[in-house]
C-alpha positions in Angstrom: 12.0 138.1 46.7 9.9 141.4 45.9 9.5 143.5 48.8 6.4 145.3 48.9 6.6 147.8 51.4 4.3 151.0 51.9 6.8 152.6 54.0 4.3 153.9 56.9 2.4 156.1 53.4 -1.0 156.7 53.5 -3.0 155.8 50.7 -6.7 156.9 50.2 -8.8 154.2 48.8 -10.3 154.2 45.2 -13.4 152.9 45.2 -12.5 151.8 40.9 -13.4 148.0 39.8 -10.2 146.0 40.6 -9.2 144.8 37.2 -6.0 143.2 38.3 -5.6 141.1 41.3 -2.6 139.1 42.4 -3.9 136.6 45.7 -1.1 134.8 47.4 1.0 134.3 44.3 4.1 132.6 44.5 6.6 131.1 42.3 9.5 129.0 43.0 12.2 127.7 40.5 14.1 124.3 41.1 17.6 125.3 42.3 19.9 122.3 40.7 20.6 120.5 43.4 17.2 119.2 44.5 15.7 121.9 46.3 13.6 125.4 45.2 14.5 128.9 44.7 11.5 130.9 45.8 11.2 134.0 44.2 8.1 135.2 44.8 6.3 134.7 48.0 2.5 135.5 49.2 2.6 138.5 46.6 -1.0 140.2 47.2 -1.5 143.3 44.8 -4.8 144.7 43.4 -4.5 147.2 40.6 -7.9 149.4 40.5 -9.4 151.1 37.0 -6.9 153.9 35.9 -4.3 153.4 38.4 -0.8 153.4 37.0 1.7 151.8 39.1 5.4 150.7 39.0 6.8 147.7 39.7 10.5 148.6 41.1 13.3 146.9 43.2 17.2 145.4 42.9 17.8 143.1 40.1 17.4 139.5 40.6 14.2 140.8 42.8 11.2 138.9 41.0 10.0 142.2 39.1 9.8 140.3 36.0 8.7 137.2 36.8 5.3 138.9 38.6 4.8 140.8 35.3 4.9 137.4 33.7 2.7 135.8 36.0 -0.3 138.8 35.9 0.0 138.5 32.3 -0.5 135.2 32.1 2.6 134.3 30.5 3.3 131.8 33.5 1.7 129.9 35.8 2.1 130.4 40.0 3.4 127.9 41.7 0.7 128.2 43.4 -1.9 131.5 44.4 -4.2 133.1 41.9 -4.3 135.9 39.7 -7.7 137.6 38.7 -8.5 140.4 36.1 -12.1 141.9 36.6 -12.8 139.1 39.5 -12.6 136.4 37.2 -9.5 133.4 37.1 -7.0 134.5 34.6 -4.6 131.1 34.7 -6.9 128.2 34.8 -8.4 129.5 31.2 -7.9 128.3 28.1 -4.9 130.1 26.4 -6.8 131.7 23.2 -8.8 133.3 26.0 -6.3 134.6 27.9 -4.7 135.8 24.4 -7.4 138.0 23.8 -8.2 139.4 27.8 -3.7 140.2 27.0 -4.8 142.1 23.6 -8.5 143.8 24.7 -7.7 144.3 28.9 -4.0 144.2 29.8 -1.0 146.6 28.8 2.7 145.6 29.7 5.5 147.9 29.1 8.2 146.2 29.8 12.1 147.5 30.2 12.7 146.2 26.5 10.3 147.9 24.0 9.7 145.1 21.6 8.9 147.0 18.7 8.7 145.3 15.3 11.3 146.3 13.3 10.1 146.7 10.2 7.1 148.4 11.0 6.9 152.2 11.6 6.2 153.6 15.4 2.3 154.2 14.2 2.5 150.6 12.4 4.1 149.1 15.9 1.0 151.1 18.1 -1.6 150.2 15.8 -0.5 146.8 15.6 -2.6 145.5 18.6 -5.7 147.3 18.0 -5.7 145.2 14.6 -5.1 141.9 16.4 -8.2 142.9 18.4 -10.4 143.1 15.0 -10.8 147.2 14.8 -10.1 148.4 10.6 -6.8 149.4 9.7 -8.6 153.1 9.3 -9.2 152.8 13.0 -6.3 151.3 14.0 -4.2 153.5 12.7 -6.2 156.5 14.0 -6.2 155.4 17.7 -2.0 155.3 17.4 -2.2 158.8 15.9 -3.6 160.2 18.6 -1.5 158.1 21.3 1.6 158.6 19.5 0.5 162.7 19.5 -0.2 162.5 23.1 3.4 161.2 24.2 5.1 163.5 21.7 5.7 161.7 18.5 3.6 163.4 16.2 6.7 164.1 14.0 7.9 160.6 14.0 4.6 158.0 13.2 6.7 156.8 9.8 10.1 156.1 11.2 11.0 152.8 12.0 12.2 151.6 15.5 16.1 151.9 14.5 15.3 155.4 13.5 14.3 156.4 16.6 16.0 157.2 20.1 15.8 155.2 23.2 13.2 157.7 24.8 11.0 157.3 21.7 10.9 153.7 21.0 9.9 153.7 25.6 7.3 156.7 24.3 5.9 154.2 21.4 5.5 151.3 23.7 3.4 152.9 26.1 1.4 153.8 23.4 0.7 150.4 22.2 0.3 149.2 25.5 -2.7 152.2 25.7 -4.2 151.6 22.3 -6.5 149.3 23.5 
């Protein structure tokens, strides 16, 4: 279960849109022998415009499955999760496809970068799912790709490239749109 303790800090309030809200969400597995594994467990979290957070804690701890369930990958067990006030589960899943592409970035522990493509190909490659030209596409990675340091490496493939700078690449893709 994901602890989410503040530890006594004080935090001055934002007074950004929430754009990502997690109300009561839980999520429970069945455990094999007839009962449930509850993983997750009146999770309340809002996420305001321009905040970047961290979701950290042991492994085993539910860090994962909350990613999934904010993106929309998997439904709660039961609770609700809402991106700019609005229901992001009950939807229809082409719509939550395209809130994902236009509204959400995820970088997740794995980098999953396409292999064949080069790092700009890989951080373009969402802005052209969301309909902008390959010209523009390709010029919003540039500039991401400049900004975490990669300048020198927007034609090298994923295998070509170090641990640190495939991470560098996905947060660029996550930010391209």
């Amino acid at each position: 279960m994901v602890d989410y303790n503040l530890n006594d800090t004080m935090i001055q309030q934002s007074t950004a849109p929430v754009v990502l809200e997690a109300v009561n969400l839980c999520k429970s597995y069945p455990d094999g022998s007839g009962g449930t594994l509850d993983v997750l467990k009146s999770v309340n979290l809002k996420i305001r415009a321009g905040e970047k957070i961290a979701i950290v804690g042991a492994s085993g701890s539910g860090k994962s499955t909350l990613l999934h369930l904010l993106g929309g990958l998997d439904a709660p067990s039961s609770g609700e999760v809402l991106v700019d006030g609005r229901d992001f589960i009950n939807i229809p899943e082409t719509q939550r496809c395209r809130i994902r592409n236009q509204r959400l970035g995820f970088i997740y522990q794995f980098h999953h970068l396409l292999p064949e493509f080069s790092a700009i190909e890989n951080v373009a490659m969402p802005a052209l799912v969301a309909n902008n030209s390959p010209a523009q596409a390709l010029s919003k990675a540039r500039v991401l790709l400049e900004k975490v340091g990669m300048i020198r490496r927007l034609e090298h493939k994923p295998s070509e490239l170090s641990g640190g700078e495939r991470q560098r690449a996905a947060i660029a893709r996550a930010m391209v749109n």
